[in-house]
Backbone atoms as SQL, in Angstrom:
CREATE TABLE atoms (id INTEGER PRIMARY KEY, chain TEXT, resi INTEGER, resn TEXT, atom TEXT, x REAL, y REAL, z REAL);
INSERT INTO atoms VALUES
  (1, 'A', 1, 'UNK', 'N', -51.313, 10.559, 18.681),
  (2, 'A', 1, 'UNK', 'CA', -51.928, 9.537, 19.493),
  (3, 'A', 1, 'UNK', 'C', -51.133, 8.246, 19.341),
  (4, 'A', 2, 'UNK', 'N', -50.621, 7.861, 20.579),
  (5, 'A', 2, 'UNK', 'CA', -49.831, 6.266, 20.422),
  (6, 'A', 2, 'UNK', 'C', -51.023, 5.306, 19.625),
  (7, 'A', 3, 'UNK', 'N', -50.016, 4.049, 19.868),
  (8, 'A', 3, 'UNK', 'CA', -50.715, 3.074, 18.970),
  (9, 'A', 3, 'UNK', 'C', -51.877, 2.345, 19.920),
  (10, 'A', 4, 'UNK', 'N', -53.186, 2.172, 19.977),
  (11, 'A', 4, 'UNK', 'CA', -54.123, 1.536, 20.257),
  (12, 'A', 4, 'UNK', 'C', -54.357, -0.380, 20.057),
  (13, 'A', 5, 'UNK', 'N', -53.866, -1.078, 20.555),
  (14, 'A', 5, 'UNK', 'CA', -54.280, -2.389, 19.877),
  (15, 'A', 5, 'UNK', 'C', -55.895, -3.071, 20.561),
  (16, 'A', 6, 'UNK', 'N', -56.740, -3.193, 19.514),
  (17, 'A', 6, 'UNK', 'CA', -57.929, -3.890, 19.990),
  (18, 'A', 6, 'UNK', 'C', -58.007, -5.529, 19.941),
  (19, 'A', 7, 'UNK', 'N', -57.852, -6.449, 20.812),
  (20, 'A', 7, 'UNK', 'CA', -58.289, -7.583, 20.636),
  (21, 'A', 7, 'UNK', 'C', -59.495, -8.168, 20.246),
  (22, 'A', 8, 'UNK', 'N', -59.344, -9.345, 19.394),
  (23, 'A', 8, 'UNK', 'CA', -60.474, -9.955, 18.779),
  (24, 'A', 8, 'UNK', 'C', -60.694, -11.772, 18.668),
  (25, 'A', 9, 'UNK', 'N', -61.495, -12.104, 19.069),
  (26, 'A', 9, 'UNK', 'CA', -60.766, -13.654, 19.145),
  (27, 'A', 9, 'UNK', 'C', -60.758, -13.978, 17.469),
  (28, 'A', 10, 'UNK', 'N', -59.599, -14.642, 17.652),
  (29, 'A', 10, 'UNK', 'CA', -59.497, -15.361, 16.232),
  (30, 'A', 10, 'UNK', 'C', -59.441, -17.035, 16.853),
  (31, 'A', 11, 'UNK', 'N', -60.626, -17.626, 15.735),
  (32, 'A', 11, 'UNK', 'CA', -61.083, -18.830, 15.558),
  (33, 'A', 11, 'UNK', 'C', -61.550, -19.202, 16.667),
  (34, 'A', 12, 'UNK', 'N', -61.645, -20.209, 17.704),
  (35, 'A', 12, 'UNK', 'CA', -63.161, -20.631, 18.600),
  (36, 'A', 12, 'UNK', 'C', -62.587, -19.926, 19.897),
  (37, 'A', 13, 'UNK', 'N', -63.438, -19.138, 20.673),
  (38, 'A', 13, 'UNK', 'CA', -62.528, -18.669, 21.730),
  (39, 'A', 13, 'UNK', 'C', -62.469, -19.485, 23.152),
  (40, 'A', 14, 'UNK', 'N', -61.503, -19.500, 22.919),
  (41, 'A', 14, 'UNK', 'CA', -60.899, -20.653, 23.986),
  (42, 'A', 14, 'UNK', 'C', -59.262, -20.716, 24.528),
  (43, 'A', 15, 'UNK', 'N', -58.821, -20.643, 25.371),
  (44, 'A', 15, 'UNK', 'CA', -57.519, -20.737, 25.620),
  (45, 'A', 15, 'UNK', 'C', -57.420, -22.505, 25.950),
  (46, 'A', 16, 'UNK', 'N', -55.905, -22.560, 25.642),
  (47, 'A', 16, 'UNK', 'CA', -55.601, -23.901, 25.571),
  (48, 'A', 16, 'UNK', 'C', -54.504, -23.938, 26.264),
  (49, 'A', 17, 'UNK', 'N', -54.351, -25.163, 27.257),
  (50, 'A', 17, 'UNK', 'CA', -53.724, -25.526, 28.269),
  (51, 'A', 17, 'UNK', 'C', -52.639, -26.597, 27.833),
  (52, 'A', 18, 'UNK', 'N', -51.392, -25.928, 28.037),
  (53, 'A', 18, 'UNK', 'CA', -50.113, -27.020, 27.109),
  (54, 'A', 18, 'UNK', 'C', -49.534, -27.179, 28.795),
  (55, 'A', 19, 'UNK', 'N', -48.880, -27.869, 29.684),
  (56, 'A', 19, 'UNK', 'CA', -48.472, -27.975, 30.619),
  (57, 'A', 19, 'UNK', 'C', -48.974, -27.041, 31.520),
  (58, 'A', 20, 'UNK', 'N', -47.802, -26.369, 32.084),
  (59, 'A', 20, 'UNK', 'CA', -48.407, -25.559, 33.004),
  (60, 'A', 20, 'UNK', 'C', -48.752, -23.856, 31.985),
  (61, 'A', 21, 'UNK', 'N', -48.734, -23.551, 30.684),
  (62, 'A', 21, 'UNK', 'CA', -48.763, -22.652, 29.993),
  (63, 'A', 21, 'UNK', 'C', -50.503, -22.796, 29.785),
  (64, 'A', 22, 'UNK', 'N', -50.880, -21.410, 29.844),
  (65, 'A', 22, 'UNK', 'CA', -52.144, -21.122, 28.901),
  (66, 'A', 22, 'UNK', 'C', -51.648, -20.569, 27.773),
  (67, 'A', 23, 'UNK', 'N', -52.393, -20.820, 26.431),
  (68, 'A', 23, 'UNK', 'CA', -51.985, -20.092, 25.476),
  (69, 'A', 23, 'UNK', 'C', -53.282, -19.480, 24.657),
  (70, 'A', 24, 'UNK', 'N', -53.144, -18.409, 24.010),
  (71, 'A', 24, 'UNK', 'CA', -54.457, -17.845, 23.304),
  (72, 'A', 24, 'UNK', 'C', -54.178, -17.540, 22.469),
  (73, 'A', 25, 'UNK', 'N', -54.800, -17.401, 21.549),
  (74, 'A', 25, 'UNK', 'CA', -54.822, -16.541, 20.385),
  (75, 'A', 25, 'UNK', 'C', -55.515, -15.585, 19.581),
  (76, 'A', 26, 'UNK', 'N', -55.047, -14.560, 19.572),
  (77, 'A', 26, 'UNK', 'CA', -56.441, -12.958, 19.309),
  (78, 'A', 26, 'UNK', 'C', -55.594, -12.644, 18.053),
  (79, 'A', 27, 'UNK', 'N', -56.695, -11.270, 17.452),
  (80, 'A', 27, 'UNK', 'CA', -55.993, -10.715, 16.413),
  (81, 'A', 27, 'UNK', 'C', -56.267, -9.470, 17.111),
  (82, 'A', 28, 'UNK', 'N', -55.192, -8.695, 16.662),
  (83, 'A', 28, 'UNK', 'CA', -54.736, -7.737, 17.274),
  (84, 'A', 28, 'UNK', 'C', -55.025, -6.875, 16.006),
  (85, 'A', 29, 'UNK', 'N', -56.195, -5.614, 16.112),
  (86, 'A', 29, 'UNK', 'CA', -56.057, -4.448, 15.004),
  (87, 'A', 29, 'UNK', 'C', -56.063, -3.535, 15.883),
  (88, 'A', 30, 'UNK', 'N', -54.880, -2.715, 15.135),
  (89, 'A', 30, 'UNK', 'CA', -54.149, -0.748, 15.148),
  (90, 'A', 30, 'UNK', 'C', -54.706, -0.084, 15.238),
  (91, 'A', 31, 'UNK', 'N', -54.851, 1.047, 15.750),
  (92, 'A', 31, 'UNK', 'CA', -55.125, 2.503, 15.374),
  (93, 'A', 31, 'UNK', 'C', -54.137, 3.017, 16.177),
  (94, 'A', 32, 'UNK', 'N', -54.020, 4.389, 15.620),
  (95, 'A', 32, 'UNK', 'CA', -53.176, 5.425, 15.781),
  (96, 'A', 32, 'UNK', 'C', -51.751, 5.769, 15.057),
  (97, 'A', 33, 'UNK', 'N', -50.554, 6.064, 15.981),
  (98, 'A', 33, 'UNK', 'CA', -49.380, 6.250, 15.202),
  (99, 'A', 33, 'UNK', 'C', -48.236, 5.773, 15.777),
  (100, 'A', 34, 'UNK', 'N', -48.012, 4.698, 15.010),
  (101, 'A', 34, 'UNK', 'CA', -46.641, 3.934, 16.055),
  (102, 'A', 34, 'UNK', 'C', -45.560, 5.137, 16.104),
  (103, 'A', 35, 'UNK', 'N', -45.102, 4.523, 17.404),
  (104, 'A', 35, 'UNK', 'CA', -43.461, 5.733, 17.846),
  (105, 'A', 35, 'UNK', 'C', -42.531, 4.616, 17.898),
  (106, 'A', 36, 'UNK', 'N', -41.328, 4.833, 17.869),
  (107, 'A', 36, 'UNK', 'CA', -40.475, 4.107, 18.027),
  (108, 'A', 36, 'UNK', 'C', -40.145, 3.306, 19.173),
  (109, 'A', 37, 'UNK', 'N', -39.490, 2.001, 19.358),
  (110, 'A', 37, 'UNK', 'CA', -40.018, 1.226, 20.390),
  (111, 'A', 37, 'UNK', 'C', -41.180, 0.495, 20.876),
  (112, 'A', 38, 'UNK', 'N', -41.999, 0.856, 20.139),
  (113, 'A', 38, 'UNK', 'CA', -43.381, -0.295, 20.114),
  (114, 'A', 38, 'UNK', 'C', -44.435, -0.016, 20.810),
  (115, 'A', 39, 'UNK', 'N', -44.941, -0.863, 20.709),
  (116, 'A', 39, 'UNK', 'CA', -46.652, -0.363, 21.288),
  (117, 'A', 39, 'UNK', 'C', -46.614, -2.016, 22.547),
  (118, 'A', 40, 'UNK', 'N', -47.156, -1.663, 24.370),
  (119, 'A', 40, 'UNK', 'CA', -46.943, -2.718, 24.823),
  (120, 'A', 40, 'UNK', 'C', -48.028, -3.324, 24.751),
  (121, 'A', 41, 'UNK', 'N', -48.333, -4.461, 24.852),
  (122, 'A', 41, 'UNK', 'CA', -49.542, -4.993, 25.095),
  (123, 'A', 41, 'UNK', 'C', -49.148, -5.957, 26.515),
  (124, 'A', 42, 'UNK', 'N', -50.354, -5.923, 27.442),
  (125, 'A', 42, 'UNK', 'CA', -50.659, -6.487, 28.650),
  (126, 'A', 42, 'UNK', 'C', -51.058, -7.491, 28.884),
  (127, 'A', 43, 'UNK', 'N', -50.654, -8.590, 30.037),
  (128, 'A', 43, 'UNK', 'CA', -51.030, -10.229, 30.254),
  (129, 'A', 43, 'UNK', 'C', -52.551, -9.930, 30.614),
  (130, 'A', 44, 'UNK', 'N', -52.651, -8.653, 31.181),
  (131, 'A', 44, 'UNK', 'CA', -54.436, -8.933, 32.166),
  (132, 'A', 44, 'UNK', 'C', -55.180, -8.235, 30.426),
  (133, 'A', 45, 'UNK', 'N', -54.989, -7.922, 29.718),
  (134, 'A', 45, 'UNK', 'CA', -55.992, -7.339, 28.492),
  (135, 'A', 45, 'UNK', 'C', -56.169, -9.088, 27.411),
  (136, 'A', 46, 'UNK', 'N', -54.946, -9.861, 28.012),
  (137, 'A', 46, 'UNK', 'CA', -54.916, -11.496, 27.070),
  (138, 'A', 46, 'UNK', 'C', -55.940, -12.360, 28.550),
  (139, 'A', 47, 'UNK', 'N', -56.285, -11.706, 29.415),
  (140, 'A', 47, 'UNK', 'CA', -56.565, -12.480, 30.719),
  (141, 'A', 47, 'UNK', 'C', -55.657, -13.842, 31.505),
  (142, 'A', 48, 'UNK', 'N', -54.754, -12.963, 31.108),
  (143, 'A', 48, 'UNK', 'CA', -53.518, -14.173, 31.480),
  (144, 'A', 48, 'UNK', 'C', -52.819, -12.905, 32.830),
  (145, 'A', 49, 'UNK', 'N', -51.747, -13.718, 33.758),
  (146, 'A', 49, 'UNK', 'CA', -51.443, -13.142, 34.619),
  (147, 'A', 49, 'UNK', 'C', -50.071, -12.910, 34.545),
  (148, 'A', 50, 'UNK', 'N', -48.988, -13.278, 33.171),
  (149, 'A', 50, 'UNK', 'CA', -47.847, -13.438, 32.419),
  (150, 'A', 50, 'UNK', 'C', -47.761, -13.216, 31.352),
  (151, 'A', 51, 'UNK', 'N', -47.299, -12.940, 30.934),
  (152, 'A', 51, 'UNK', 'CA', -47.306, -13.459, 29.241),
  (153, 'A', 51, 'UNK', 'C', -46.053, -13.906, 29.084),
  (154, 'A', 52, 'UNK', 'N', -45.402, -15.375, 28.783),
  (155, 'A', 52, 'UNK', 'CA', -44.240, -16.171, 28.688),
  (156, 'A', 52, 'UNK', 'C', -44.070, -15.884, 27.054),
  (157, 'A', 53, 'UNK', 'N', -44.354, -15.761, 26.408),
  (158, 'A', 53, 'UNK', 'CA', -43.984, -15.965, 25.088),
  (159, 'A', 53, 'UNK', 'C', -45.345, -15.163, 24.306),
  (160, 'A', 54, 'UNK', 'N', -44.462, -15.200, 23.049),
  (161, 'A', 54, 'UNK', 'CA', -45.727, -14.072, 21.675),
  (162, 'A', 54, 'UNK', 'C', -44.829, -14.974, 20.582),
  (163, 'A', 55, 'UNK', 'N', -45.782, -15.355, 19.933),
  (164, 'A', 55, 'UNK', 'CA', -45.809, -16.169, 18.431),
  (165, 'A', 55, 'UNK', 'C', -46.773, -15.504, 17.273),
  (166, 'A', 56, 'UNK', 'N', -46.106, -14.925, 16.041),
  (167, 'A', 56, 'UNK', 'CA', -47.044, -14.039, 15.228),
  (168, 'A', 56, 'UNK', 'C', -47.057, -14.898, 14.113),
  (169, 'A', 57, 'UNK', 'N', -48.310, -15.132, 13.597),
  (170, 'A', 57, 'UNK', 'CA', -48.682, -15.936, 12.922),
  (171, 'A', 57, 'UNK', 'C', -49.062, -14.819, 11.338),
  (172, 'A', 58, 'UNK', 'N', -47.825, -15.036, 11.229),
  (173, 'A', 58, 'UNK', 'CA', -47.461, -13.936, 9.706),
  (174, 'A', 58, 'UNK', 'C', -47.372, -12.215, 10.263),
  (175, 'A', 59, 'UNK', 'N', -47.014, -11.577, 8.809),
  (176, 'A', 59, 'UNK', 'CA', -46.882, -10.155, 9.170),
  (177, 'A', 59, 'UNK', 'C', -47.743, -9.332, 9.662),
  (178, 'A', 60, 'UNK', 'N', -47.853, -8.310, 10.149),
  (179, 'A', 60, 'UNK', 'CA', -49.220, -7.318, 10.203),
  (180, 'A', 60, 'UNK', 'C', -49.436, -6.713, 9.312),
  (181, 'A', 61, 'UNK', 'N', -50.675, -6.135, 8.379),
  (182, 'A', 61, 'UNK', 'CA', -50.712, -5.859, 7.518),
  (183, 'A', 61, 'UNK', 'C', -52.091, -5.114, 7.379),
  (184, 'A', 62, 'UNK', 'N', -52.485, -4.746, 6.365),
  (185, 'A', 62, 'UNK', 'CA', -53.445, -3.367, 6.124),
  (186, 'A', 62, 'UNK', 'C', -54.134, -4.122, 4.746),
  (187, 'A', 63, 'UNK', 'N', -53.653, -5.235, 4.066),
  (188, 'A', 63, 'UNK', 'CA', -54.651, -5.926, 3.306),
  (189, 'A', 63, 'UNK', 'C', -53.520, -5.705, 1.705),
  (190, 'A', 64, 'UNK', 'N', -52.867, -3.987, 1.835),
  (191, 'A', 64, 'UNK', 'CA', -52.269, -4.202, 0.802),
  (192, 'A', 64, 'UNK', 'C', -50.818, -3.449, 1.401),
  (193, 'A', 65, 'UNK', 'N', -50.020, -3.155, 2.571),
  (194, 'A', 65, 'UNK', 'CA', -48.968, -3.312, 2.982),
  (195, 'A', 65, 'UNK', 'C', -48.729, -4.006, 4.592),
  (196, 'A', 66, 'UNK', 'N', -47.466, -4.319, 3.946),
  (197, 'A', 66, 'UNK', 'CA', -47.404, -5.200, 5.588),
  (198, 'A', 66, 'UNK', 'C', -45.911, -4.631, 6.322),
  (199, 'A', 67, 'UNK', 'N', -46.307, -5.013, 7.568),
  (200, 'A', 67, 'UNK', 'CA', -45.126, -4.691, 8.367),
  (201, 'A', 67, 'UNK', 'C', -44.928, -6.316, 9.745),
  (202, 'A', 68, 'UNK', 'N', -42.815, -6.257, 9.948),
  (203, 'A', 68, 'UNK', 'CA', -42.711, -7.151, 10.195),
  (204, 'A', 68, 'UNK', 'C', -42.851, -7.177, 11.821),
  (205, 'A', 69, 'UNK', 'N', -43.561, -7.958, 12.679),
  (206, 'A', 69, 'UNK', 'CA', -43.321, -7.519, 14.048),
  (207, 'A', 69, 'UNK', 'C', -42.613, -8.542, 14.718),
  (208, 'A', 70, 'UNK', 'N', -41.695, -7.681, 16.217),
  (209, 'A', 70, 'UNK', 'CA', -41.127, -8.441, 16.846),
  (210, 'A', 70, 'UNK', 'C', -41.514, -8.329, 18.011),
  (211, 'A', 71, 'UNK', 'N', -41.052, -9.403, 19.207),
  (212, 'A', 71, 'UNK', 'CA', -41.703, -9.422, 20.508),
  (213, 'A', 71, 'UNK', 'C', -40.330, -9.066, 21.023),
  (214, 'A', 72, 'UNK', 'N', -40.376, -7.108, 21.971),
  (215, 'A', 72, 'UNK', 'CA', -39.278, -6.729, 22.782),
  (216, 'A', 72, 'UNK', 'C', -39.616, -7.492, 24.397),
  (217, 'A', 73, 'UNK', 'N', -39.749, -8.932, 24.408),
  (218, 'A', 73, 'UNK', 'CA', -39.570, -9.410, 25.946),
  (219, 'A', 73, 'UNK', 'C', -39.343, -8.601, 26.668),
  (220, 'A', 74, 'UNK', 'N', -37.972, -7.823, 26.954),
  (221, 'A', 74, 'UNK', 'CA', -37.566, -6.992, 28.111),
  (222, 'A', 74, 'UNK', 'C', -38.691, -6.000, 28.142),
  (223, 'A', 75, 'UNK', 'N', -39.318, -5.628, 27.479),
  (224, 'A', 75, 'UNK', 'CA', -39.712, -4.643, 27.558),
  (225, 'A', 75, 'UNK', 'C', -41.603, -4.804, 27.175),
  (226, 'A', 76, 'UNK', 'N', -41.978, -5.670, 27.155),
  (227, 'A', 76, 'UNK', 'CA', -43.075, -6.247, 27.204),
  (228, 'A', 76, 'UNK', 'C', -44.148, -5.111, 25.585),
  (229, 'A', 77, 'UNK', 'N', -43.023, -5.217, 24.795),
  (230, 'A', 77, 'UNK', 'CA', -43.884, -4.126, 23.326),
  (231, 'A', 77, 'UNK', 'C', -43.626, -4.953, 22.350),
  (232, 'A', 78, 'UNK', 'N', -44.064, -4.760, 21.130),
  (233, 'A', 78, 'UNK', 'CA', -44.418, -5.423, 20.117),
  (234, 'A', 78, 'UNK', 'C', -43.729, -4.522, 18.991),
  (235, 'A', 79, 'UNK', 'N', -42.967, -4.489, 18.658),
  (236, 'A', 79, 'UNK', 'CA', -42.268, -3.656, 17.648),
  (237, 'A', 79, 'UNK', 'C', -42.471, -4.384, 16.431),
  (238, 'A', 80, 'UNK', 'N', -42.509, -2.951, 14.954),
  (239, 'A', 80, 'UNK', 'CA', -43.226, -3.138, 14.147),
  (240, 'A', 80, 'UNK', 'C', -42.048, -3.034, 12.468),
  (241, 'A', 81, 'UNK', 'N', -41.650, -3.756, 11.715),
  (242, 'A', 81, 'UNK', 'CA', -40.398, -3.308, 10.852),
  (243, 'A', 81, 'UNK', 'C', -40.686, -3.213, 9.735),
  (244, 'A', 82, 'UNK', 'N', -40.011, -2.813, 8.822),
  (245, 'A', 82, 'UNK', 'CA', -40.457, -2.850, 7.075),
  (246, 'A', 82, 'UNK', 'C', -39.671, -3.659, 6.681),
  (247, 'A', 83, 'UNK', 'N', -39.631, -3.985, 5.269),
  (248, 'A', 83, 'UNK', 'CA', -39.130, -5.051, 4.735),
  (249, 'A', 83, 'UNK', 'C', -37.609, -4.899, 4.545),
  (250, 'A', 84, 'UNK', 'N', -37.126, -2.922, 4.959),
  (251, 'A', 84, 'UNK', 'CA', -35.955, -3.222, 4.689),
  (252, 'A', 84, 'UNK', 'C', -34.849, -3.179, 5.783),
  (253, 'A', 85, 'UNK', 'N', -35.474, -4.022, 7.120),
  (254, 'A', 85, 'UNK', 'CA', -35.614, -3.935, 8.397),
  (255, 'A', 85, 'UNK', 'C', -35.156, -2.646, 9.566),
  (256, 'A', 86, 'UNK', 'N', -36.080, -1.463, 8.938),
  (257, 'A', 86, 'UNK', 'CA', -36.046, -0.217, 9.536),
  (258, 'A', 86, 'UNK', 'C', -37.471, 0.059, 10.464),
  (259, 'A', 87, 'UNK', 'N', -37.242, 0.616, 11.574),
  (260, 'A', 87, 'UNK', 'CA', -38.436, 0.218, 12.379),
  (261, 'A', 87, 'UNK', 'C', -39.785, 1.177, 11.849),
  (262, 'A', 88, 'UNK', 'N', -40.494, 0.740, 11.866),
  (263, 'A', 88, 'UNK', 'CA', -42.061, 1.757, 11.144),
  (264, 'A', 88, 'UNK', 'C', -42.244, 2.482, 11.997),
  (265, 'A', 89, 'UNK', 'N', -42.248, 3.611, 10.798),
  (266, 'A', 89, 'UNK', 'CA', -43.220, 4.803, 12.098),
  (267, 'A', 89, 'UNK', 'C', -44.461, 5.362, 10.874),
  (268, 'A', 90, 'UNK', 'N', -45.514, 5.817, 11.368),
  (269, 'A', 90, 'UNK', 'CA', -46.795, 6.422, 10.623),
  (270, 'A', 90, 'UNK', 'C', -47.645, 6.234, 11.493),
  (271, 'A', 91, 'UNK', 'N', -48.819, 5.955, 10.637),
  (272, 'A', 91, 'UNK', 'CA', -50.228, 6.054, 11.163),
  (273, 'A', 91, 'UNK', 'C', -49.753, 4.141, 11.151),
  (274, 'A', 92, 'UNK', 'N', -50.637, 3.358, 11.770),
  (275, 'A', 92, 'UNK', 'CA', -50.646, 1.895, 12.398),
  (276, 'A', 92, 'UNK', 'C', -52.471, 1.905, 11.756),
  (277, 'A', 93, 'UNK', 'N', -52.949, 2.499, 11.894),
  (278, 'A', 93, 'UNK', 'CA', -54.703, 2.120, 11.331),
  (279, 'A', 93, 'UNK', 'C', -54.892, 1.305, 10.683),
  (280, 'A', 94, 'UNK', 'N', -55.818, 0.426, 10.656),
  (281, 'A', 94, 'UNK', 'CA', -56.084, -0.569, 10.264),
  (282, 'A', 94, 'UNK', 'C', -55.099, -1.567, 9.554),
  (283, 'A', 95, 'UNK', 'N', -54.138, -2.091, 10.581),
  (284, 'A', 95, 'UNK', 'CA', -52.902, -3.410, 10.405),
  (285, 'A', 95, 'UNK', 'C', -53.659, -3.906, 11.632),
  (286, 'A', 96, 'UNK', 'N', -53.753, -5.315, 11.081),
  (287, 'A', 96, 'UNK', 'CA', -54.356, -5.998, 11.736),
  (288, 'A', 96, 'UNK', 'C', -52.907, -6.925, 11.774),
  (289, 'A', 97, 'UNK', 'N', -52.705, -7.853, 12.908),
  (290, 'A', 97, 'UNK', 'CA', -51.896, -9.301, 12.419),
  (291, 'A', 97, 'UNK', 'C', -52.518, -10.056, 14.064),
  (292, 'A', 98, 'UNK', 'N', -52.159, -11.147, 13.676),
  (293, 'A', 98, 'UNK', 'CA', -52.916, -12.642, 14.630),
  (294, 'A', 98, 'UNK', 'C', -51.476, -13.236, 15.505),
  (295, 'A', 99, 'UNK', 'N', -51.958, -13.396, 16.546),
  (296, 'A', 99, 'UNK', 'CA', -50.822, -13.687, 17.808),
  (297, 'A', 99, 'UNK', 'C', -51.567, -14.545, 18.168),
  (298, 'A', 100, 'UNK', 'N', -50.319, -15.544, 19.090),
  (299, 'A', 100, 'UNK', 'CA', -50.549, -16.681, 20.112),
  (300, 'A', 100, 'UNK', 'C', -49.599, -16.273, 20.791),
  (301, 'A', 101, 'UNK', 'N', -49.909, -16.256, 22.034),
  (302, 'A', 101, 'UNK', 'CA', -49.786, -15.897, 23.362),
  (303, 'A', 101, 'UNK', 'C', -49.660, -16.977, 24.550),
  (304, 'A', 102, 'UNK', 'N', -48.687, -16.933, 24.800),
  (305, 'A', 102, 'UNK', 'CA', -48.723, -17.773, 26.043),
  (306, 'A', 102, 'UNK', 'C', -48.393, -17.273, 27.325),
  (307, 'A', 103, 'UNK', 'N', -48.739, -17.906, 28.414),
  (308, 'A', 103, 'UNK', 'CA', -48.835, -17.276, 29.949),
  (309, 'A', 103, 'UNK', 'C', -48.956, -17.991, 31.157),
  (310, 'A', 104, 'UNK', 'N', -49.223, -17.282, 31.890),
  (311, 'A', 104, 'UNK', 'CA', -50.525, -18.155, 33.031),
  (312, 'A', 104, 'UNK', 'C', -50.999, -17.321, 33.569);
């Protein structure tokens, strides 16, 4: 089973308006089994109609391992690394990590 991400608001839910950008911020928890190349996440699941940018506010992590993520722009996925920057593959269950999101 690919990787599942559930959104959750983290801290007051509200998107915030920087120029012409909305930006949000959710926490994003796993299930399933990352594959290589990433798991995508969608502007209409952030209720945005873009997504311009992804800012991760620390690693993703499981409470007692973490993994490092990157934003594949071209390709609108979220790729996931270990510390000895080799891309993760396993089970993703319960790694949670916190994003800001920007769009419109």
């Amino acid at each position: 089973m690919a990787v599942t991400a559930t959104y959750s608001v983290l801290g007051l839910d509200r998107s915030q308006v920087i120029g012409r950008e909305r930006v949000v911020r959710r926490r994003l928890t796993l299930s399933g089994t990352y594959v290589a190349g990433g798991f995508a996440i969608t502007a209409n699941a952030l209720n945005l109609s873009k997504i311009r940018f992804v800012r991760f506010m620390g690693p993703a992590s499981t409470g007692s391992i973490i993994a490092f993520p990157y934003w594949d722009e071209a390709n609108s996925k979220i790729m996931l690394f270990t510390a000895t920057a080799t891309e993760f593959t396993g089970s993703s269950a319960s790694y949670t990590m916190d994003v800001e999101v920007g769009g419109q």
